[in-house]
N, C-alpha and C positions, 0 to 999 in steps of 0.2 A: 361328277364326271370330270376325268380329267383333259383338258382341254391343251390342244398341241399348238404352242404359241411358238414356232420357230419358223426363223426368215428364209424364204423363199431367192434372194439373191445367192446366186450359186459364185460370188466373190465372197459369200462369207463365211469366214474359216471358223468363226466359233462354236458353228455347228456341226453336228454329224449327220450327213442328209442320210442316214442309213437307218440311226435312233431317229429321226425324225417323221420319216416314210413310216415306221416299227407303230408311234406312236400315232400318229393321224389313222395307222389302218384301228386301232385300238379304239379311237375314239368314235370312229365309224363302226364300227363293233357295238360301244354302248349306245348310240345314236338308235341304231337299228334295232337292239333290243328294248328301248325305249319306245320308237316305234311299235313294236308289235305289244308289248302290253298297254300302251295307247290303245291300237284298235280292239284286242280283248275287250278294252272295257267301255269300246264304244257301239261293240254290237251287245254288249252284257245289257245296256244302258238302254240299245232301242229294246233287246229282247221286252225287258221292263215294261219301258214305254207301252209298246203293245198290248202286252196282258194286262195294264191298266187301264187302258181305253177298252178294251176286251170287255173288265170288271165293269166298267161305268157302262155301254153298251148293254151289260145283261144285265142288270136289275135295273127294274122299277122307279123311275124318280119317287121322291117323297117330297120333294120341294122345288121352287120356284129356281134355287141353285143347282137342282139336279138336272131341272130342265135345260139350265145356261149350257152345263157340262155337258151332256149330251146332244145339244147343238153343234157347241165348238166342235167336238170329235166329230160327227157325222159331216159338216162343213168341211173340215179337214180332209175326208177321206173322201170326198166326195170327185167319181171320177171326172175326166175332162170333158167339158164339150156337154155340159148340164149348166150353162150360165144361166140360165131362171131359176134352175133352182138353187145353185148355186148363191144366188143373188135373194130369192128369196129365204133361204136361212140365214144370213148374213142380218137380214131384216129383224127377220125373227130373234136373233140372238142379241142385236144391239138393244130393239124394242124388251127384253127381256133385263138386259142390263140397265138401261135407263130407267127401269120400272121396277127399283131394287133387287135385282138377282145379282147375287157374284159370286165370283169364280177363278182361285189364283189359275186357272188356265186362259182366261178369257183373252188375254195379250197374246199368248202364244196361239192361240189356235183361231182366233178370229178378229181382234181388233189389232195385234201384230202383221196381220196381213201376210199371211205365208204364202199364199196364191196370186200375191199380188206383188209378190217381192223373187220373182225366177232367178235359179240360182245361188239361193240362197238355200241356206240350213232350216226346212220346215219339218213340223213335228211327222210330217207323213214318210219322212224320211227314214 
């Protein structure tokens, strides 16, 4: 990206504030298109997300790690204004981790604390 590096002092004669207005709207041109395939690939990214938690929702644990996983998601999406139970999955899923189950999602969906961190970027997102 080309980036428009000219002085803003209108005593100075070395520039052309005409190529320079030219060149800043340009770069707010690729800014912007930058922008939107950013968001393209950030709803591409939850679409994912979702039919993943989807997948892990619809089948059957077979282990003690399926059970983690499916904790953290159900913990995640669990609506507001359920802090028991809330509170008790939370239980349930550390008690699972401490008791050999894991789960590269367990930070993000339950011991990262997304429900506990407002505000921020949570998988429910």
């Amino acid at each position: 990206m080309a980036k428009a590096n000219h002085s803003l002092d209108p005593a100075d004669t070395t520039i052309n504030p005409v190529q320079a207005l030219a060149d800043t709207w340009a770069e707010l041109g690729e800014i912007d298109e930058a922008d939107l395939r950013l968001h393209a690939a950030e709803e591409e990214a939850h679409r994912r997300k979702e039919a993943l938690e989807e997948a892990i929702l619809a089948r059957p644990p077979t282990s003690i790690d399926d059970c983690l996983a499916i904790v953290c998601v159900v913990y995640c999406h669990m609506p507001a204004g359920h802090e028991v139970l809330e509170d008790a999955l939370e239980r349930v899923g550390r008690w699972l981790a401490q008791n050999g189950a894991a789960s590269p999602i367990l930070d993000v969906y339950l011991m990262g604390g997304p429900r506990r961190k407002a505000g921020e970027l949570s998988p429910a997102g």
